[in-house]
C-alpha positions in Angstrom: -2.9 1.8 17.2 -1.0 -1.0 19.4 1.1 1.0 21.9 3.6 -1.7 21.8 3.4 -1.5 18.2 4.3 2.0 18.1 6.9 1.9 20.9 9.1 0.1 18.3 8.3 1.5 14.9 10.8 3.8 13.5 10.8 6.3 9.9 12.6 4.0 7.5 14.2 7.2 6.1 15.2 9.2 9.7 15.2 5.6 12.0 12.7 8.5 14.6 10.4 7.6 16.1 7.3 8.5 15.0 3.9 10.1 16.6 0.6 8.9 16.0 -2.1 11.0 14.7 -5.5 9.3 15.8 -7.8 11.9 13.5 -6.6 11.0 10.4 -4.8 7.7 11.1 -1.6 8.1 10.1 2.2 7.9 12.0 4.0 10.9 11.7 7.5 11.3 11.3 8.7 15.2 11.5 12.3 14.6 10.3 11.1 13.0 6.9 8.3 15.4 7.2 5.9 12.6 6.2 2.8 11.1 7.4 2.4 7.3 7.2 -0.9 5.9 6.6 -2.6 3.2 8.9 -4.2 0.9 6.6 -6.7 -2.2 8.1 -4.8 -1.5 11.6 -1.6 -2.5 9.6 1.1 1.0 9.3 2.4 1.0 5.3 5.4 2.3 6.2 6.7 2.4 2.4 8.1 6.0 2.0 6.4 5.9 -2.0 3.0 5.4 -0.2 3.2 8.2 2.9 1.8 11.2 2.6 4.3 14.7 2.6 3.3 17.7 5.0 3.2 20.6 4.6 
C-alpha cells in the first residue's frame, strides 16, 4: 500500500483515517467498524463492498 496513498484516504462514512492491515489486505476503519478491501493495489472504498468486523 502507497504510504502517500494512505496518508490521505479517509472512511467515507466516519471521514478517519484508516489503518492498514497488510495480512489480509484490507484498510481498516474502527469507527465504521469496517474493513475495506485492496483490490489490484487499488482500495474499493464503497461502504456496500467492505467487509464488517466483528
Amino acid at each position: 500500500m502507497n504510504k502517500d496513498l494512505l496518508e490521505i484516504l479517509v472512511c467515507p462514512i466516519t471521514k478517519e483515517k484508516l489503518i492498514y492491515d497488510k495480512e489480509n489486505n484490507e484498510l481498516i476503519s474502527k469507527g465504521a467498524n469496517l474493513a475495506y478491501p485492496i483490490r489490484d493495489d487499488i482500495p474499493v472504498m464503497l461502504p456496500d463492498q467492505a467487509r464488517k468486523l466483528d
